[in-house]
GUFI-322103 format. One record per residue: x, y, z of N, C-alpha, C in turn; residue in three letters. Coordinates in steps of 0.02 Angstrom, whole numbers, plus 50000, padded with zeros to 5 digits. Example, Ala and Ser with C-alpha at 12.3 -4.5 7.8 and 13.67 -1.06 7.14 Angstrom:
506604971650390506154977550390506604983550390Ala 506424988850354506844994750357506455000250394Ser 
This chain:
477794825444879477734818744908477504819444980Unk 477134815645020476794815645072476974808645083Unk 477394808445164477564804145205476984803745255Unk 476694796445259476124797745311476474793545376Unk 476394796345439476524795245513476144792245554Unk 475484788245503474904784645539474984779045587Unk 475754773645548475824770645572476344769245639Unk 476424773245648476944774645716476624773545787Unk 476814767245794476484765345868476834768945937Unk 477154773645938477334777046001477414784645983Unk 477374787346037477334794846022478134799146014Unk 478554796345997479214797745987479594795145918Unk 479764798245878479924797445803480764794945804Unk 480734789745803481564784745823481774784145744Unk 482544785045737482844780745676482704776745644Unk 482434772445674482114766545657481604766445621Unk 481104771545653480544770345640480644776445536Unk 480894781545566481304783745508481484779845444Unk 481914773245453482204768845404481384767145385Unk 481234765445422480474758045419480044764245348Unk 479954771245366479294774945334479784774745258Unk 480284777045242480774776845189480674770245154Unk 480814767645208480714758545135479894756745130Unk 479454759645166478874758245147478674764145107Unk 478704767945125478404773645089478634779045012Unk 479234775544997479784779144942480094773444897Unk 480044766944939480354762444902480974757844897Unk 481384764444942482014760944957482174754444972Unk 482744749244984482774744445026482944744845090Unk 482934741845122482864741745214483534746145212Unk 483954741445199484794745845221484814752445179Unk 484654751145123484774761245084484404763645129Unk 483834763645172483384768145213483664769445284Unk 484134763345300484674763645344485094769345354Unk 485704768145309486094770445281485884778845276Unk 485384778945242485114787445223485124790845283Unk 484754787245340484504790145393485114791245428Unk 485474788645450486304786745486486634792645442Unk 486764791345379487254798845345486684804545381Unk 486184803745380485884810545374486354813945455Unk 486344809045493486274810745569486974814645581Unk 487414806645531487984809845554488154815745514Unk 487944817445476488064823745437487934829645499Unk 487384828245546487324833645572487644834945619Unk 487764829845648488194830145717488924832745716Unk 489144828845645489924830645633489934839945602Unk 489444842045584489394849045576489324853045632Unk 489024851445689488914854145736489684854445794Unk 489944846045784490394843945825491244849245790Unk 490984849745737491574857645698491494864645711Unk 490734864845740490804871245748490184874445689Unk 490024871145655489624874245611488924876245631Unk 488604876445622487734879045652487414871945573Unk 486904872745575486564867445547485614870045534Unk 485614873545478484924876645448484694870345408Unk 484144867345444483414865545403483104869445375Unk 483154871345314482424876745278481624875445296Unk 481434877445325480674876745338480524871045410Unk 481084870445451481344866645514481484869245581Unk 482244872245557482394876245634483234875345620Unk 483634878145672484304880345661484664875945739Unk 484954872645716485424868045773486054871145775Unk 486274875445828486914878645848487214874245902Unk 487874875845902488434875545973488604882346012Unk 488244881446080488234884746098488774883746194Unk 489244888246182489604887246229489584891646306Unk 489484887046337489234890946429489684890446470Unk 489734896846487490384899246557490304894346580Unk 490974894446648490804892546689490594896846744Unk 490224890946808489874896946842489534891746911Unk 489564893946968489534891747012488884889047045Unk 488574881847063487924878747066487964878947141Unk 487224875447154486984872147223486864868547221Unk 486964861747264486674856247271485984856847307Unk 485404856647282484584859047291484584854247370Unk 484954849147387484714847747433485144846247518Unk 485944848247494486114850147544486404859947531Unk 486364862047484486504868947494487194868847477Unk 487704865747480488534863247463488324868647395Unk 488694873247389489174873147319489574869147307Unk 489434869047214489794864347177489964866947126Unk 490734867947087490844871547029490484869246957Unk 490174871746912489894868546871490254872346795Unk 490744866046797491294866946709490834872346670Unk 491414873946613491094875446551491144871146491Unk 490364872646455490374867246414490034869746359Unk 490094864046308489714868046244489034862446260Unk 488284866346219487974860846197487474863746146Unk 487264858946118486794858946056486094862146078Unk 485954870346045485334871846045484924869245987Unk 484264870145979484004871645924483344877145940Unk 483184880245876482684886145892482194882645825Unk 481714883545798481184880545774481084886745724Unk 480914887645653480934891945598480224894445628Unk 480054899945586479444902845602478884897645557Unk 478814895245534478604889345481478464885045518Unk 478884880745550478744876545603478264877545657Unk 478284882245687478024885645752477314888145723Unk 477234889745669476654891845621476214885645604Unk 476584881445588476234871645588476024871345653Unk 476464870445685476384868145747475704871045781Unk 475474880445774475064880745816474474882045774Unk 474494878545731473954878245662473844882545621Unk 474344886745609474104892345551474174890045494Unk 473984895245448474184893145369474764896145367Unk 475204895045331475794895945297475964896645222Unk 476174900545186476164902445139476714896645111Unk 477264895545026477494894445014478334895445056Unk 478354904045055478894906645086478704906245154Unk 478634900545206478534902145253478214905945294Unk 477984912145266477394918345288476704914545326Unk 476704917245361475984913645395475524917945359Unk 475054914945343474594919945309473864922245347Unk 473804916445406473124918845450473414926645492Unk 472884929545497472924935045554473164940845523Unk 473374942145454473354946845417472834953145390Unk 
């Protein structure tokens, strides 16, 4: 199945616009395309917000990643300022992705297949 992105009037891919390609493009009704998009999210967040890491196959890998603490500058009077420790959400991009992205071919299994 091929979702087309033609119609997206801004250069940023919103929920919204998410629900909108689902009920036009698959069939759904407005709220099931809702609904889908919203579980999807919170599925991820509440995995992440446990501690879990979060693999897209052919996407990229969303971890929690937790940072000392460790001591800043204020860039414009020079003041140190203690800066907490905290967790936050990485993500790193599959080799598949990064392979789309800078136009190669890609095999089934992800394998790039140009430059071989």
């Amino acid at each position: 199945m091929q979702i087309s992105f033609e119609t997206l009037e801004t250069p940023a891919l919103t929920k919204a616009q998410l629900s909108d390609l689902l009920f036009e493009q698959i069939g759904l009704n407005k709220r099931e395309s809702k609904d889908m998009v919203d579980a999807f999210f919170d599925l991820v967040v509440d995995s992440l917000i446990s501690g879990h890491d979060v693999k897209i196959s052919g996407f990229g890998n969303f971890q929690i990643r937790t940072k000392a603490a460790r001591p800043g500058r204020n860039p414009r009077t020079g003041e140190l300022i203690p800066i907490d420790a905290r967790r936050v959400a990485t993500f790193h991009a599959s080799h598949k992705l990064k392979a789309l992205i800078q136009g190669d071919a890609v095999d089934d299994e992800g394998v790039e297949t140009v430059g071989r």
